[in-house]
TORKOL-4160 file (C-alpha; in steps of 0.2 Angstrom, whole numbers, padded with zeros to 4 digits, m for minus):
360
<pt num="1" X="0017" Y="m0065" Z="0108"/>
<pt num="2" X="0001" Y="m0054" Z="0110"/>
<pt num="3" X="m0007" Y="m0054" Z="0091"/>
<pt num="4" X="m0005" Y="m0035" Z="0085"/>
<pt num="5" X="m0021" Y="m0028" Z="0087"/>
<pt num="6" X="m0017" Y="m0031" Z="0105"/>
<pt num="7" X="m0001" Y="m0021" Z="0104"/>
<pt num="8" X="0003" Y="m0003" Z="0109"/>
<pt num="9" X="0010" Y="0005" Z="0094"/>
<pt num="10" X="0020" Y="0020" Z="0100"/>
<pt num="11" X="0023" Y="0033" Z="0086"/>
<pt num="12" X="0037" Y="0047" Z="0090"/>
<pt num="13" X="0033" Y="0059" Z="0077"/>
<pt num="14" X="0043" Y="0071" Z="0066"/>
<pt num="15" X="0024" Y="0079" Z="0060"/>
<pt num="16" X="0009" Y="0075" Z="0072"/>
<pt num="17" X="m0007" Y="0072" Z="0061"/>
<pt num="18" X="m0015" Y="0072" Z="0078"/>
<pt num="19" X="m0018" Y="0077" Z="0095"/>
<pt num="20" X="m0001" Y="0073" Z="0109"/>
<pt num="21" X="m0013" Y="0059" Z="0117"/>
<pt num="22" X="m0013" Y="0052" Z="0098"/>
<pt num="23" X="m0034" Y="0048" Z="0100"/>
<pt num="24" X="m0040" Y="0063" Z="0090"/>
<pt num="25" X="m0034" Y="0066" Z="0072"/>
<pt num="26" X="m0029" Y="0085" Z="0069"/>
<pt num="27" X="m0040" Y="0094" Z="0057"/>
<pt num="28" X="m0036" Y="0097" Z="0040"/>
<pt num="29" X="m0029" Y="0112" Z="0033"/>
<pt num="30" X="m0041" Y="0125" Z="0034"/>
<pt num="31" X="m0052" Y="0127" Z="0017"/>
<pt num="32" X="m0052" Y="0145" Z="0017"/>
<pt num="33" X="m0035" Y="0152" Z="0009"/>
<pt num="34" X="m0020" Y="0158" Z="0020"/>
<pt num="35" X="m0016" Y="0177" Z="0016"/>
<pt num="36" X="m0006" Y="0180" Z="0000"/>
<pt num="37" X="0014" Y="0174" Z="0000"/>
<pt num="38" X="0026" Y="0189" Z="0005"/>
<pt num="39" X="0044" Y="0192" Z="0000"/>
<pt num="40" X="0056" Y="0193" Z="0012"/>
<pt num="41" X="0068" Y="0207" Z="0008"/>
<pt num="42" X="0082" Y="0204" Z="0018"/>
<pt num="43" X="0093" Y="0190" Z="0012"/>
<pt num="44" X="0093" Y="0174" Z="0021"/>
<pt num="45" X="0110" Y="0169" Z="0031"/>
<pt num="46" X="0110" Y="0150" Z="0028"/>
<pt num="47" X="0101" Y="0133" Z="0026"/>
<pt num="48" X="0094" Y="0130" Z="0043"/>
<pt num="49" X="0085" Y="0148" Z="0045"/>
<pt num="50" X="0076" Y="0143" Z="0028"/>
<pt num="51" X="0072" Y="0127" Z="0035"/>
<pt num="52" X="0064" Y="0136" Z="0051"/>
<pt num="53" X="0056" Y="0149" Z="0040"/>
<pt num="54" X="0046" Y="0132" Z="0031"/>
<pt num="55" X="0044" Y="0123" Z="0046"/>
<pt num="56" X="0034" Y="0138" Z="0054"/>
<pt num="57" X="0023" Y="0141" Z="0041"/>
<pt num="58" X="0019" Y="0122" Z="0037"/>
<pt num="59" X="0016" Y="0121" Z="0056"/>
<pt num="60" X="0003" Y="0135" Z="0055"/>
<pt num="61" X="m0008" Y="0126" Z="0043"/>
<pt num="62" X="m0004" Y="0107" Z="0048"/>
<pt num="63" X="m0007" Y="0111" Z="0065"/>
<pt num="64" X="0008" Y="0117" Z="0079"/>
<pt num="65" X="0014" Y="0103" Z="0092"/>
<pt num="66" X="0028" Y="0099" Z="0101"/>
<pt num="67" X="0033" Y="0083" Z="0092"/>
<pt num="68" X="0031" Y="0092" Z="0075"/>
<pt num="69" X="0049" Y="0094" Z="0065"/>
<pt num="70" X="0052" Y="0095" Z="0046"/>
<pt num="71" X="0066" Y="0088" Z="0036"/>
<pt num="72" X="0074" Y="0093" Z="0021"/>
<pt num="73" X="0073" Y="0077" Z="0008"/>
<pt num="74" X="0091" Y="0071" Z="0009"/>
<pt num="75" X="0085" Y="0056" Z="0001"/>
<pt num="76" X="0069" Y="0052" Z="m0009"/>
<pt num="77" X="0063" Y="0037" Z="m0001"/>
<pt num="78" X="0046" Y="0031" Z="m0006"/>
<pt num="79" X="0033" Y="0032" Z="0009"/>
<pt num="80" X="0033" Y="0019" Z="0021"/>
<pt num="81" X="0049" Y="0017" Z="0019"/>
<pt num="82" X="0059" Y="0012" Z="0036"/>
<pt num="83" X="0076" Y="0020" Z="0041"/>
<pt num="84" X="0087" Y="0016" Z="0054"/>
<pt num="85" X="0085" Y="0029" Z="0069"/>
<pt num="86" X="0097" Y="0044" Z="0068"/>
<pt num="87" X="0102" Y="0035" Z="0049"/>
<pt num="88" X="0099" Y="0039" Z="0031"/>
<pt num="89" X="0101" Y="0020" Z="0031"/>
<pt num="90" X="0087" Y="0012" Z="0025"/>
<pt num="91" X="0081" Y="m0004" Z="0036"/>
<pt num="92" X="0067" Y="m0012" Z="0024"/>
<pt num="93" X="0060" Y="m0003" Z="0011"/>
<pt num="94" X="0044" Y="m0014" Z="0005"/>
<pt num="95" X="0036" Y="m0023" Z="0022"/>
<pt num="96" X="0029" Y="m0006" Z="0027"/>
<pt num="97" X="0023" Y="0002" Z="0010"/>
<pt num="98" X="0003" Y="0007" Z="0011"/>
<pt num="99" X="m0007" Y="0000" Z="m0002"/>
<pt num="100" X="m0007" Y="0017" Z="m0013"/>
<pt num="101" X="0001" Y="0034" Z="m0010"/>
<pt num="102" X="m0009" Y="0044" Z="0000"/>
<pt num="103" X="m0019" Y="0059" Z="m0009"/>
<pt num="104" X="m0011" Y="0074" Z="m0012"/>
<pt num="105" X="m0020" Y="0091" Z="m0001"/>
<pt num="106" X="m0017" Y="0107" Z="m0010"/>
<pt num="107" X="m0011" Y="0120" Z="0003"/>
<pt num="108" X="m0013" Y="0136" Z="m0006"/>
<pt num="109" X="m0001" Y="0151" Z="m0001"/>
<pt num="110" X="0007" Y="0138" Z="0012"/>
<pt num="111" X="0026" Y="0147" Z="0009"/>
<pt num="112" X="0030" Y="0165" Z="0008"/>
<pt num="113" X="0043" Y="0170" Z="m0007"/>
<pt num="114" X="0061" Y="0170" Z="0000"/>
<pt num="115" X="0077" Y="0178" Z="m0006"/>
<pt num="116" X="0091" Y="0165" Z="m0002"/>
<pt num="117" X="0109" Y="0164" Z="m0009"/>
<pt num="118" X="0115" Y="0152" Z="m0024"/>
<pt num="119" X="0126" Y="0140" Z="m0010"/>
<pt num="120" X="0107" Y="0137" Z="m0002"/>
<pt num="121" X="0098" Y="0134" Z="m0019"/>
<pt num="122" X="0111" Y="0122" Z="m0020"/>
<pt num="123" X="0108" Y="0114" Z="m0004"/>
<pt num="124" X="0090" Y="0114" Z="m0008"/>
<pt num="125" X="0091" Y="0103" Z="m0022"/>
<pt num="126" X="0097" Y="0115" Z="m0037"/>
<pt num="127" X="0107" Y="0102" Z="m0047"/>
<pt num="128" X="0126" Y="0109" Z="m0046"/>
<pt num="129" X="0123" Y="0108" Z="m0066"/>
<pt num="130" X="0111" Y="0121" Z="m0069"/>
<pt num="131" X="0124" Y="0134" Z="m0063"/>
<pt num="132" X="0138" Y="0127" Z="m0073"/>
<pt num="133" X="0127" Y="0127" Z="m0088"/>
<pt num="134" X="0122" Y="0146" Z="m0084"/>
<pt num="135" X="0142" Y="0150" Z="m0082"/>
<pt num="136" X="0145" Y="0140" Z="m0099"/>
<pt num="137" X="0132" Y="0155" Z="m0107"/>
<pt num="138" X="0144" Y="0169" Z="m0097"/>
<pt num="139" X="0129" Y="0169" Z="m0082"/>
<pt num="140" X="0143" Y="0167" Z="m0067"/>
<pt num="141" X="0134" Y="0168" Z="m0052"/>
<pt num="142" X="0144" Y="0170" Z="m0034"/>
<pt num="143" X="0138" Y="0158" Z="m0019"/>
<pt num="144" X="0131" Y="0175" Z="m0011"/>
<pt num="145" X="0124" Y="0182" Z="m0026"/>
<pt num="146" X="0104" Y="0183" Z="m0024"/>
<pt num="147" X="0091" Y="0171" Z="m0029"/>
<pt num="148" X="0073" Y="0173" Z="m0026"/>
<pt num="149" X="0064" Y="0156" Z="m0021"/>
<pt num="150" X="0044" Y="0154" Z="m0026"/>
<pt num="151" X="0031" Y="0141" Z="m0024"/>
<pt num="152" X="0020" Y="0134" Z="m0035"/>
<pt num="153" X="0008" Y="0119" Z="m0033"/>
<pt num="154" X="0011" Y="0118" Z="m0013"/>
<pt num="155" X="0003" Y="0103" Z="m0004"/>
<pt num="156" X="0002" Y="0091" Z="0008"/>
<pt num="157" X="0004" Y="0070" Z="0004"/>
<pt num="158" X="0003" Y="0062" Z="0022"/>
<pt num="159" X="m0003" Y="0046" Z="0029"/>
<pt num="160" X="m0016" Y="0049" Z="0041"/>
<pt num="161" X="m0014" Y="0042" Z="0058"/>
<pt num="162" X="m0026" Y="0027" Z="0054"/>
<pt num="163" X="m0017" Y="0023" Z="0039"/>
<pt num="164" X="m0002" Y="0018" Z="0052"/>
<pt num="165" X="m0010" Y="0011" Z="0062"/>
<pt num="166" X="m0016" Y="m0002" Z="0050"/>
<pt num="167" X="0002" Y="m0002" Z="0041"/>
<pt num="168" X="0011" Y="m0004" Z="0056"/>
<pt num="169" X="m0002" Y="m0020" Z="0060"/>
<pt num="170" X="0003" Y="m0031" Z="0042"/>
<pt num="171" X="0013" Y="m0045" Z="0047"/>
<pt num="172" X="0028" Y="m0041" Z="0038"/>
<pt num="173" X="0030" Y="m0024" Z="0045"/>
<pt num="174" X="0025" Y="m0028" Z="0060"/>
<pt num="175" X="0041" Y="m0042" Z="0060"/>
<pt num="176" X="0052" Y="m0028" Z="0053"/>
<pt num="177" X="0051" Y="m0014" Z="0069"/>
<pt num="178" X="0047" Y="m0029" Z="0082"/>
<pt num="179" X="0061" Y="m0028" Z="0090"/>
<pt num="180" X="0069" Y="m0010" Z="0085"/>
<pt num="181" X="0065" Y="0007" Z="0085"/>
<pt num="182" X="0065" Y="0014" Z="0066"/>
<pt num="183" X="0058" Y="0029" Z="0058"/>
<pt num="184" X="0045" Y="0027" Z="0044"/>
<pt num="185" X="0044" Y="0038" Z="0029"/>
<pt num="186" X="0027" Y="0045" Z="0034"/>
<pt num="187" X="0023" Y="0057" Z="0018"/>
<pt num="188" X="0029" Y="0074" Z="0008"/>
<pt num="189" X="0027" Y="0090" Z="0008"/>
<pt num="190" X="0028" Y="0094" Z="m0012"/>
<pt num="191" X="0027" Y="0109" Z="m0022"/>
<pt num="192" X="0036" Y="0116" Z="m0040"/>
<pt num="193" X="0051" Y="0125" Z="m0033"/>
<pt num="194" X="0052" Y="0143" Z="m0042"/>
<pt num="195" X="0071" Y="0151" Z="m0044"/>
<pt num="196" X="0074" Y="0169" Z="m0049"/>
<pt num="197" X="0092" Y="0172" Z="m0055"/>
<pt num="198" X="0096" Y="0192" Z="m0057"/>
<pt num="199" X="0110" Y="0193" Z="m0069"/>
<pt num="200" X="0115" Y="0209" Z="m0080"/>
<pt num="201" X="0119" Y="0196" Z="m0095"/>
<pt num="202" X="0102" Y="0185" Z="m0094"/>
<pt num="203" X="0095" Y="0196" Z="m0106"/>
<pt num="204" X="0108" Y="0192" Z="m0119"/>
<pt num="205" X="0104" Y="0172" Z="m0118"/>
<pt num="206" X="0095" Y="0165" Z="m0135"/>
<pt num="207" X="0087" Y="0153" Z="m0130"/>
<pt num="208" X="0067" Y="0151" Z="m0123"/>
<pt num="209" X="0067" Y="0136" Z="m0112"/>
<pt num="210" X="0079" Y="0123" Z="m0107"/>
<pt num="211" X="0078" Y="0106" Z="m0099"/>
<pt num="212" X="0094" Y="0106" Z="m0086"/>
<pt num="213" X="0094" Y="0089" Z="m0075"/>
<pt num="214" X="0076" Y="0090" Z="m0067"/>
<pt num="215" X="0075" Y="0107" Z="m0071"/>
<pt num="216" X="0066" Y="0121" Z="m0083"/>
<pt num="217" X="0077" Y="0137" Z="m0087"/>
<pt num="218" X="0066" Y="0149" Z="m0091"/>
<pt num="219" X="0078" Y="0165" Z="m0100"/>
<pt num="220" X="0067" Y="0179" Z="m0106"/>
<pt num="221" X="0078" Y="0191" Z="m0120"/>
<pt num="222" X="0080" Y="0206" Z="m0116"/>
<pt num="223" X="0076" Y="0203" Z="m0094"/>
<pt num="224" X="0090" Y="0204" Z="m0082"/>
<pt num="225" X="0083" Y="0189" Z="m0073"/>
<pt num="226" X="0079" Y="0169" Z="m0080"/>
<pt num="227" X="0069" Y="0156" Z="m0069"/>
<pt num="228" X="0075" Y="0139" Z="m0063"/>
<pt num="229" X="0058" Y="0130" Z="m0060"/>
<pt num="230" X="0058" Y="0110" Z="m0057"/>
<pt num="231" X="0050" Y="0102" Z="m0070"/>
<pt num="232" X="0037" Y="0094" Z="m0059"/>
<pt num="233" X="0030" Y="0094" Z="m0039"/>
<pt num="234" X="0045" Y="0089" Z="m0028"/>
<pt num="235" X="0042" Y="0081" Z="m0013"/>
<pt num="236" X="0057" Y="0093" Z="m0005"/>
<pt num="237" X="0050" Y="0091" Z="0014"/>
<pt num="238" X="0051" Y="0076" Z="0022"/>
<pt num="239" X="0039" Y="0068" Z="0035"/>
<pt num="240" X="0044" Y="0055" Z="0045"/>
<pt num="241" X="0038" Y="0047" Z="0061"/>
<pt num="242" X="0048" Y="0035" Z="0075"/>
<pt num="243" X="0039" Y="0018" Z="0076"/>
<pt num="244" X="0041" Y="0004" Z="0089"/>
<pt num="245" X="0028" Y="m0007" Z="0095"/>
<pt num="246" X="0027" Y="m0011" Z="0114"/>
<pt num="247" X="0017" Y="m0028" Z="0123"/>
<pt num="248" X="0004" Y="m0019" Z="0130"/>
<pt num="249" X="m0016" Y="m0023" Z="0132"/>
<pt num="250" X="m0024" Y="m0008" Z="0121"/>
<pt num="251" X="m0020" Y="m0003" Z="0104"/>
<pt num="252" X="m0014" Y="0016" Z="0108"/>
<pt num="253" X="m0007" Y="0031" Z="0098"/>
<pt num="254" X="0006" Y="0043" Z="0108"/>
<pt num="255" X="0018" Y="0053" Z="0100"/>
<pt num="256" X="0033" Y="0061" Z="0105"/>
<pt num="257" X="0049" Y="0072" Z="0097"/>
<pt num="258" X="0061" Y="0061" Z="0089"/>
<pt num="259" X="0078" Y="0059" Z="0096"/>
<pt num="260" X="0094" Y="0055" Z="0090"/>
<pt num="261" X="0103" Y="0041" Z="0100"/>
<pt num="262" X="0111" Y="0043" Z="0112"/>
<pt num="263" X="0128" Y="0031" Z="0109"/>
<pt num="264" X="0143" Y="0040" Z="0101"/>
<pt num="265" X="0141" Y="0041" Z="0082"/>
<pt num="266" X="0153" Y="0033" Z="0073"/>
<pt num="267" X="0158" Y="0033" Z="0051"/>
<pt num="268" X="0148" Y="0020" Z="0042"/>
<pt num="269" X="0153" Y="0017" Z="0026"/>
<pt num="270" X="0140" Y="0009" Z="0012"/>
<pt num="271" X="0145" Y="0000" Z="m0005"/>
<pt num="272" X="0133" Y="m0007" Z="m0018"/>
<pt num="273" X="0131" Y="m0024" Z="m0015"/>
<pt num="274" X="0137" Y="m0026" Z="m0034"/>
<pt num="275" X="0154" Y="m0019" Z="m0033"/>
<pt num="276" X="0166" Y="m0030" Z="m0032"/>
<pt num="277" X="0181" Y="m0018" Z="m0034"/>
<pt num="278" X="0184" Y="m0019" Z="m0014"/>
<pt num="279" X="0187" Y="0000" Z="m0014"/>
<pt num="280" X="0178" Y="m0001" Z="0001"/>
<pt num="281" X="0193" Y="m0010" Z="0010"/>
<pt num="282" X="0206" Y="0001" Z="0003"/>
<pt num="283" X="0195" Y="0017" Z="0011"/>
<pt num="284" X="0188" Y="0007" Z="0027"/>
<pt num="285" X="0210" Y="0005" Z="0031"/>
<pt num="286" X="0214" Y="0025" Z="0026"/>
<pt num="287" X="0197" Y="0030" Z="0037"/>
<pt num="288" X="0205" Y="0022" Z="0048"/>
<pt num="289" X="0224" Y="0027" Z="0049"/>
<pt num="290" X="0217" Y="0046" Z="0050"/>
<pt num="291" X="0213" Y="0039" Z="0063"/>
<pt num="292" X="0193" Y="0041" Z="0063"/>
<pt num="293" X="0178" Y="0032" Z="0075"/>
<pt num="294" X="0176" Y="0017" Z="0062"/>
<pt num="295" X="0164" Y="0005" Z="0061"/>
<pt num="296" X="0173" Y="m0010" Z="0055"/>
<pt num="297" X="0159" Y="m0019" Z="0045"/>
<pt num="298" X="0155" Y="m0012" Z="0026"/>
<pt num="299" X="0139" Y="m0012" Z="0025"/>
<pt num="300" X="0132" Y="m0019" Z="0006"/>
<pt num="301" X="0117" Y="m0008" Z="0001"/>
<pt num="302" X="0106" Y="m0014" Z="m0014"/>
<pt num="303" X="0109" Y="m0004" Z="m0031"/>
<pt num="304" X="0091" Y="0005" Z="m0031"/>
<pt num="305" X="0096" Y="0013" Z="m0015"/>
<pt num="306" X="0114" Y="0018" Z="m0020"/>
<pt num="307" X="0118" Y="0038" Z="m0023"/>
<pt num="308" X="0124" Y="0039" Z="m0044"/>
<pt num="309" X="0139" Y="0048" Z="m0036"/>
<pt num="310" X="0150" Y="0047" Z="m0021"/>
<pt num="311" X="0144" Y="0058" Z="m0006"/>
<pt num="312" X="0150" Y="0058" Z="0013"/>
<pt num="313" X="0133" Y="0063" Z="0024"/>
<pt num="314" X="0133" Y="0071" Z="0039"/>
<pt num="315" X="0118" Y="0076" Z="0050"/>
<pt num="316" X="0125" Y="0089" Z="0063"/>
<pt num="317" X="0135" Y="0106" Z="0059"/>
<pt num="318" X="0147" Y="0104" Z="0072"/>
<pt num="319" X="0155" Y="0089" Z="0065"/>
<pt num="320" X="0154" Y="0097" Z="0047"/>
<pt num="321" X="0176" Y="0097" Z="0049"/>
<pt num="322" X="0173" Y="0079" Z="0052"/>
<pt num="323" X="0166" Y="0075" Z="0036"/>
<pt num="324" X="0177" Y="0084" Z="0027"/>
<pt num="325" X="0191" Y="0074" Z="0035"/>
<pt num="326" X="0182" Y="0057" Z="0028"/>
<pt num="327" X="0179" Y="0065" Z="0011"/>
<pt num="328" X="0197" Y="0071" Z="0007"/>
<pt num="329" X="0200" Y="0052" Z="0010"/>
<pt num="330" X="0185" Y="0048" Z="m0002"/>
<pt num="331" X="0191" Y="0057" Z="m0017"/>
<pt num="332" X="0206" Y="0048" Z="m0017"/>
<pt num="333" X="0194" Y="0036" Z="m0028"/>
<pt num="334" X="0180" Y="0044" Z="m0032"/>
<pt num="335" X="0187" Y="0062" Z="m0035"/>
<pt num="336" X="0171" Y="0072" Z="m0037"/>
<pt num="337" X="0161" Y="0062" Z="m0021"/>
<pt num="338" X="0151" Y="0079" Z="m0013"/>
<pt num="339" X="0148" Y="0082" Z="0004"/>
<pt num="340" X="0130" Y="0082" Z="0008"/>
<pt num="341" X="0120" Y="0088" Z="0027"/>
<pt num="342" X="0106" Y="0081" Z="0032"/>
<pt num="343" X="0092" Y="0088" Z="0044"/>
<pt num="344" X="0089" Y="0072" Z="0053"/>
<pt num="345" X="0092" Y="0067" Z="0073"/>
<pt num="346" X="0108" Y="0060" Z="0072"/>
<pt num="347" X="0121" Y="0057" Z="0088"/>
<pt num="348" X="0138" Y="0067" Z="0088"/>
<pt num="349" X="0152" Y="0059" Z="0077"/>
<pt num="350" X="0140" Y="0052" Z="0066"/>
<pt num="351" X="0146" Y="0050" Z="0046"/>
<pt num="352" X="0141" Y="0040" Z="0034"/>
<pt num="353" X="0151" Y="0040" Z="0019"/>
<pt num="354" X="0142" Y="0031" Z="0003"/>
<pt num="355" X="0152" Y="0024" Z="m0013"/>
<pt num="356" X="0144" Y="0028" Z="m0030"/>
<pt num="357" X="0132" Y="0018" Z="m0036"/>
<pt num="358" X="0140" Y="0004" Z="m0049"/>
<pt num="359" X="0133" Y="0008" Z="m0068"/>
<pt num="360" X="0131" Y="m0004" Z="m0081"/>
């Protein structure tokens, strides 16, 4: 075997820091500010123009390419982390870490100001108790009823094309994609996301500030409007790059659009490798009877990497009736298990349907 500077290190990415041929980094953002954000009036229809909309203007600072993408964080894994292709399924989570994060670039003005529905603020990361808090105080907000989405403290946190080149080159991560194609968790795009809630009653709430899940509620007396705003920057962005390493001569960097795999999807089901009530068999056996695409083999999943509730994930709208099939046969045990999409490559059919973490 070639030693791994000798390798070709071919890197399909979801956000080009550089050039198609790979050999020149991209410039950084621009120094000089972008033009002040803009509301959009008209409200938007659903998650994926949202995700467009961002896409478009982080593209117009970062640089436009062809192999650019942006993914909403489905889950929070910590950069240089390596997930099975088309997966939220993590393959090794430590051999590819760099050495330190890498720096935070501020990108001022980098999104406009949006006016989305509640069902997208959900879908964006509102935690599903902030709303039931607010109905609690007689603040009952439809799915369609209006919230204004703002940006505060916008910025880039990427590794830069030689920083994977030397990551992918350490022994141990180099052993970890030799012999598979993966997608490393290449950085965030972060910001404090900013929610407007217009309510009639807002302005009869007492209270100034309160802490909600990872969220500040803002509520102004006597102002028919409060603000949901996280209590820190939130890497909500994703960037994440396919990695596979190829015996070649000369140490090279191309880069090409990520794709989902091209076999038929099938339902993979994860358990903690902790629990021991074998719920796991009792739903593999009903996933099976409905009857769905199976994959016969549970798959243990360490604690840290567990979800602290139920969830079935799917990746493409089309099979969004398919997930809710193996969901009804989730809550059988785990009655409040959520249905989660998540913007990632994935091959038709594919469901993965994730028992809740075990607690102490």
């Amino acid at each position: 075997m070639k030693p791994p500077f000798l390798r070709n290190i071919i890197l399909g990415a979801t956000l080009a820091l550089a050039s198609c041929s790979g050999q020149t980094p991209a410039p950084a953002p621009s120094a000089s500010p972008s033009p002040p954000p803009v509301t959009n009036e008209s409200q938007l229809p659903n998650m994926d123009v949202l995700l467009e909309k961002l896409a478009a203007r982080s593209r117009t600072v970062l640089g436009r390419a062809d192999d650019f993408n942006i993914i909403i964080t489905g889950v929070h894994y910590p950069i240089g982390t390596l997930m099975r292709q088309g997966s939220s399924i993590p393959v090794n989570d430590r051999a590819c870490l760099p050495s330190q994060d890498p720096t935070k670039r501020d990108t001022p003005n980098l999104f406009e100001n949006y006016q989305i529905s509640k069902s997208i603020a959900v879908a964006f990361g509102v935690d599903n108790a902030v709303f039931t808090k607010l109905a609690d105080l007689g603040l009952n907000m439809k799915d369609s009823d209006t919230v204004s989405l703002a940006f505060k403290q916008q910025g880039a946190q990427l590794l830069s094309d030689d920083d994977v080149a030397g990551i992918v080159q350490k022994a141990d991560c180099e052993h970890a994609i030799s012999s598979r194609a993966v997608w490393l968790v290449r950085g965030y795009i972060v910001a404090q996301r900013d929610f407007t809630v217009k309510n009639d009653k807002a302005g009869d709430v007492e209270f100034k500030v309160v802490k909600i899940a990872n969220f500040d509620i803002n509520a102004n007396p006597g102002s028919s409007s409060l603000q949901i705003t996280d209590e820190g920057e939130v890497g909500f962005l994703q960037v994440v790059s396919q990695v596979k390493i190829a015996n070649t001569a000369v140490l090279s960097l191309a880069y090409v659009k990520p794709q989902a795999p091209t076999a038929p999807g099938k339902v993979w089901v994860q358990r903690d490798t902790r629990d021991q009530s074998h719920t796991d068999q009792k739903l593999l056996r009903d996933l099976k009877a409905v009857p769905l695409n199976v994959e016969p083999n549970v798959e243990a999943i360490d604690s840290k990497k567990m979800p602290t509730s139920a969830q079935v994930r799917y990746f493409n709208v089309d099979d969004e009736s398919l997930a809710n099939t193996a969901l009804n046969s989730l809550r059988k045990y785990y009655p409040g298990a959520q249905l989660v999409r998540l913007h990632l490559p994935a091959p038709t059919g594919q469901i993965e349907v994730w028992l809740a973490k075990v607690t102490e």
